[in-house]
N, C-alpha and C positions, 0 to 999 in steps of 0.2 A: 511622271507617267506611272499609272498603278499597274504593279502587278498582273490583277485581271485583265488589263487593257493590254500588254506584251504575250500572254497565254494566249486570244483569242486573234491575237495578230498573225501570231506564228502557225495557229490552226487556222488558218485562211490565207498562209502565202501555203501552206501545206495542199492545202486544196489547187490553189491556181496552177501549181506547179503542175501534181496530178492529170488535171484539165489539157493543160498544151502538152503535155506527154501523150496525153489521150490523142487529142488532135492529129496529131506528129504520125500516131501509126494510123487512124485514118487516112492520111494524105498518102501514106504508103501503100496501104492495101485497094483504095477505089479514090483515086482523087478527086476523079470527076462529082464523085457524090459526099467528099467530106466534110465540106462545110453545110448542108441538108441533114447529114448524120450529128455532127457536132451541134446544132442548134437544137435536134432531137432529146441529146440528150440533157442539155439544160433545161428542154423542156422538165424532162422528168415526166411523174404522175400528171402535169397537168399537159398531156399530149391526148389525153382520152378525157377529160373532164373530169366533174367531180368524184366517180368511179375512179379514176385515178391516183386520187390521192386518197380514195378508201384502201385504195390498194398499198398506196405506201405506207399506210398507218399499222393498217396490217402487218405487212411483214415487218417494220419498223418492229413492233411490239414484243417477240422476241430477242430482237436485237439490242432492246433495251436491259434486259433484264440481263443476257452473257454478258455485255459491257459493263454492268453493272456489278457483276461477279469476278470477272477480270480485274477491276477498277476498284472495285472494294480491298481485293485481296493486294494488289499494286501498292493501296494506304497504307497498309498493313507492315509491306517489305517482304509481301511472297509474291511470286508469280504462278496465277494459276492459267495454265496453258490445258488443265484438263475440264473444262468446258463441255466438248463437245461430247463428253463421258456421260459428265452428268447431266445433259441436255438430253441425252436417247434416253436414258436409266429413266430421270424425270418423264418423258413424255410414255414410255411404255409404262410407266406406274401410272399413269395419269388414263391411259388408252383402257388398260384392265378395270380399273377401277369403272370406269364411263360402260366398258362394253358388259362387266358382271353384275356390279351392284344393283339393279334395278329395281329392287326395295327399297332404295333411298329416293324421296322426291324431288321437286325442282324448289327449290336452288340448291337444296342440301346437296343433291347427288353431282352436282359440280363442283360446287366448294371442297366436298369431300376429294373428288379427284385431283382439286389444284393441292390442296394439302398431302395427298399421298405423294406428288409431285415434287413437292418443295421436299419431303422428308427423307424421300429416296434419293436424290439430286446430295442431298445434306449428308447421308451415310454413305456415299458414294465418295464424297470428297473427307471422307472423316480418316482411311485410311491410308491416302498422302499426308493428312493433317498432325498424324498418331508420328507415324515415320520421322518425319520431320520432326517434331517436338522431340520424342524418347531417343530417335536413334540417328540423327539429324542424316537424311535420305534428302537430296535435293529435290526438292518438290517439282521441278520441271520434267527430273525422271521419272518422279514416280506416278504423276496425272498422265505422262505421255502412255505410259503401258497401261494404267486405268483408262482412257479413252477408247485400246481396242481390247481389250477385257469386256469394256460397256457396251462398245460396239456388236459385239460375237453375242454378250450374252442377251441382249434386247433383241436379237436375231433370232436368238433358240427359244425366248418366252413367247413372242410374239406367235411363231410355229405351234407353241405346245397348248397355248391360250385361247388366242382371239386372233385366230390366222381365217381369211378368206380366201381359199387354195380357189378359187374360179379367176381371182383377180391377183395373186401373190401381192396382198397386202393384208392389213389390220383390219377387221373389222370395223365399220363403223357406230361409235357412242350412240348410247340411247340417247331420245330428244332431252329427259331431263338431265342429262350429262353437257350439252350442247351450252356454249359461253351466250347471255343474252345480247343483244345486238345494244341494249343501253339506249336506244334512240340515236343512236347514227346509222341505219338505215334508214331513214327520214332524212338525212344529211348529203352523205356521199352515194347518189345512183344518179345514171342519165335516164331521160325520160325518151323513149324511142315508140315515136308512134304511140302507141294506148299500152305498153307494156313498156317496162322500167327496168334498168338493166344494172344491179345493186352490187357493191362491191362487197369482200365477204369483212369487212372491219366488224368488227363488235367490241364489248366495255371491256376485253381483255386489254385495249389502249389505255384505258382509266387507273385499271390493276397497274397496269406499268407505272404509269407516271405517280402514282400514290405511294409506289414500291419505294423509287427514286428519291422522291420527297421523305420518307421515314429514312434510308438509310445515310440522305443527306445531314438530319438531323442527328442522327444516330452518332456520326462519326465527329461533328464539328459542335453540336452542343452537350454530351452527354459525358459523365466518366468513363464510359463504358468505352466509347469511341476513340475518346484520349488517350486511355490505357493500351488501346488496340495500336494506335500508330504510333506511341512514344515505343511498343515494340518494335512497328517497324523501320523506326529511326535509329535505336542501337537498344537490342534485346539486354547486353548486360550492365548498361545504364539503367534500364527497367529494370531489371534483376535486382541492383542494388538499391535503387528505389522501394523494393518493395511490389511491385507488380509482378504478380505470377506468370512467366514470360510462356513457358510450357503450355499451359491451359488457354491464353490469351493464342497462340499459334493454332492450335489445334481448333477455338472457336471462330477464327477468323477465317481458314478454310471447311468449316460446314457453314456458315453462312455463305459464303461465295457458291458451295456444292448448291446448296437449297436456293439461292439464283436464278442458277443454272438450268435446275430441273424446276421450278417454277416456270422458266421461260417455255421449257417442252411442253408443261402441262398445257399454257395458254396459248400455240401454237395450234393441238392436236384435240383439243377442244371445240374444234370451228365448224364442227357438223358436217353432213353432204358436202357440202359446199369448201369444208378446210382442205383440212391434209391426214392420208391416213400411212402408215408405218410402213415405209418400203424394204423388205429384207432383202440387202443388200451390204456387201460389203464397204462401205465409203463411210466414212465420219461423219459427224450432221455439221452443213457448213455454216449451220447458224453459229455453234458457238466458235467456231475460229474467225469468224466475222464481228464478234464480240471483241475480240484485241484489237482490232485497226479503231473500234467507236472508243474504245479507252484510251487508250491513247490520244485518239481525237479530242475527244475530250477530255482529255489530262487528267483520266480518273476522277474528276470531278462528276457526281451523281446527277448535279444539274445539266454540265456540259455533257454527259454522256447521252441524254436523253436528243438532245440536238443533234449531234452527231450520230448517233445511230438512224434517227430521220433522213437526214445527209444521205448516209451510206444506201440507206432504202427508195431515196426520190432518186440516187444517181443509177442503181439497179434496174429500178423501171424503166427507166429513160433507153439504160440501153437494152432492154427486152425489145422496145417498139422499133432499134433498129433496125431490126429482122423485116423489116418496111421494104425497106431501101435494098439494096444490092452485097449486102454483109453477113458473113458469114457467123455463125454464133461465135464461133471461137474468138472471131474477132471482138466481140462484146465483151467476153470473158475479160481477153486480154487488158481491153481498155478498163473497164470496170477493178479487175486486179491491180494494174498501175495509178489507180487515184488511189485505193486503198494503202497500196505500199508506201505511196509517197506523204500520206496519210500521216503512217507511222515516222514519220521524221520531223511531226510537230515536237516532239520534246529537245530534239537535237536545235530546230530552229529556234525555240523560244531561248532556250540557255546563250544562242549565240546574241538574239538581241539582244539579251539580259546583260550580256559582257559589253556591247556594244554602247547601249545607252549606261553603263556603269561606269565605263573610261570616260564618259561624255561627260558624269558629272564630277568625277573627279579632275577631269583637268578644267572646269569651270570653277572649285572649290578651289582650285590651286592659281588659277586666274583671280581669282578674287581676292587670295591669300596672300598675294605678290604684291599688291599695290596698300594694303592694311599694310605688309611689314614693312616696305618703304618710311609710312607715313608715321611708323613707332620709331623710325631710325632717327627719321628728321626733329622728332618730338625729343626722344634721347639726346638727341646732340643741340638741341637749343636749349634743352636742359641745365647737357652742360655747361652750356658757355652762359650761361645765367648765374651758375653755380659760382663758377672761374671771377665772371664780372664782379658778384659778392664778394668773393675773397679779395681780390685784387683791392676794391674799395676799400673793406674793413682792414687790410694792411696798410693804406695811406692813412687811413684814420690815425692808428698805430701810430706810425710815424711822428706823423703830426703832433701828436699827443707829448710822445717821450721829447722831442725837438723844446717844446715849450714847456716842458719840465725844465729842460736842462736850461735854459735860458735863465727861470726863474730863480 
């Protein structure tokens, strides 16, 4: 049984598990309505049609990119838990850029904002990354306090910039700032009566999954990606190898930073119709949403893409609760409790790994019992073939000298 096939096993009893947990408190909070609520949310996105799964794709699309930054930095043998830092840093570079630059045309002036995005996301995680390398600062501390540093200070630019004090939010991007819809608004809308009801997805889902696919490559065909994770298999084995362990640390958390704020930029990008900058004290909960898809997907860049889908179809699903008789919080909760049990796909995989590992070793030892039986049996007719020679060539013996003496 391959490896992939155990990984993908253990992220899908992770799921079920989630699910009846999910159930469980449904049946506590409104039983009468649990099982209506629970099929709701398998529904997911397709509870509204195909608006519904424009909507998953959407929000999906950020979730790709923190998981992906989590997940990268995970290969690596760092944990970056400060996500959510350079998710706000990214998206307010990304927002500034969309709402001043208006000298730059379409597409340039979007490209430009996803790029200031990725680059401020990248210098944001550059000083956990410094830390850790020159003065080995555990990077979990030191993203955690960079997440409300990014938080506070995206708050204060947001204010001093591109603040629309009638709404206490960001301004919104000029239209050539605005992400192009790529032809999936042709795709994902319902048609209602003579007007069409379009979900807000656009080819920031493409961005994603093109991200996924380079970094996949990045890490499992390249030197580049080799040297990164043989760091984070044992840094002074690299050292002695010859690999610049320092510099390899410090580049593997500005890429995961620039992730991060890649994912803001293409989040905050969406027009009218997206999302605009709420200043507010709260962390953005996209990128702590980012660890449970990594995990899910076992840091794998391919699997994260799935799994962050997951997380996004199981989200909607429970948004359309609010149907039924349920209170948000309760949505929260359930929603919260698949992701948590989410994260104990790595614990689950390792136990099947032990599991199917004793299976084949006591099968190797099954097998190995009735071989050395059959070298005993072999060894000991050996023997007595050996014995039977002698035995004979001593009457020969015999014989011989008897008729000597005779003679």
């Amino acid at each position: 049984m391959s490896d992939g096939f155990n990984h993908a096993s253990a992220s899908v009893f992770s799921i079920l598990i989630g699910l009846v947990f999910g159930f469980i408190i449904l049946l506590i909070s409104n039983p009468a309505q649990a099982v209506d609520g629970f099929i709701i949310i398998l529904k997911g996105g397709f509870s509204t049609g195909a608006k519904g799964m424009g909507q998953v794709l959407y929000f999906a699309t950020p979730l790709i990119l923190t998981g992906l930054s989590v997940g990268f930095a995970f290969k690596t043998g760092l944990f970056n838990i400060g996500a959510p830092g350079q998710f706000i840093m990214g998206a307010f570079a990304a927002v500034y850029i969309g709402v001043k630059w208006t000298f730059l045309p379409a597409p340039w002036h979007w490209i430009a904002a996803l790029l200031g995005a990725a680059v401020i996301g990248g210098l944001w995680a550059l000083i956990p990354g410094l830390l850790k390398a020159y003065m080995n600062v555990h990077e979990v501390i030191a993203t955690i306090m960079m997440n409300y540093i990014g938080m506070y200070l995206a708050n204060h630019m947001v204010k001093v910039t591109v603040y629309d004090s009638k709404k206490a939010l960001s301004m919104n991007v000029a239209d050539s700032a605005v992400l192009p819809k790529g032809g999936l608004d042709y795709v994902f809308y319902n048609h209602l009566g003579n007007t069409k009801d379009m979900s807000t997805v656009n080819c920031g889902i493409w961005i994603a999954l093109l991200i996924a696919v380079v970094i996949y490559i990045v890490l499992n065909k390249t030197t580049f990606g080799y040297e990164l994770k043989a760091c984070g298999y044992n840094q002074n084995a690299s050292k002695y190898a010859g690999i610049n362990e320092k510099r390899n640390v410090v580049l593997s958390m500005v890429i995961a930073g620039m992730l991060a704020g890649l994912g803001g930029g293409l989040l905050y990008l969406s027009g009218a119709n997206g999302r605009r900058i709420k200043v507010v004290d709260v962390l953005a909960v996209e990128g702590f949403n980012g660890i449970p898809a990594a995990l899910l997907g076992l840091s794998n860049p391919l699997g994260i893409i799935f799994s962050a889908i997951f997380i996004s179809y199981i989200t909607q699903g429970g948004n359309y609760l609010q149907r039924l008789n349920f209170v948000p919080e309760v949505i929260d909760i359930i929603i919260a409790c698949i992701i948590y049990f989410s994260a104990f796909s790595l614990i689950i995989r390792n136990l099947i790994s032990r599991i199917l590992k004793s299976r084949r070793e006591k099968a190797r030892t099954d097998e190995a019992v009735p071989a050395e039986a059959q070298t005993v049996a072999e060894a000991e007719a050996t023997v007595d073939i050996v014995t039977a020679a002698d035995t004979e060539a001593t009457a020969q013996t015999e014989v011989k000298e008897e008729g000597s003496e005779l003679l």
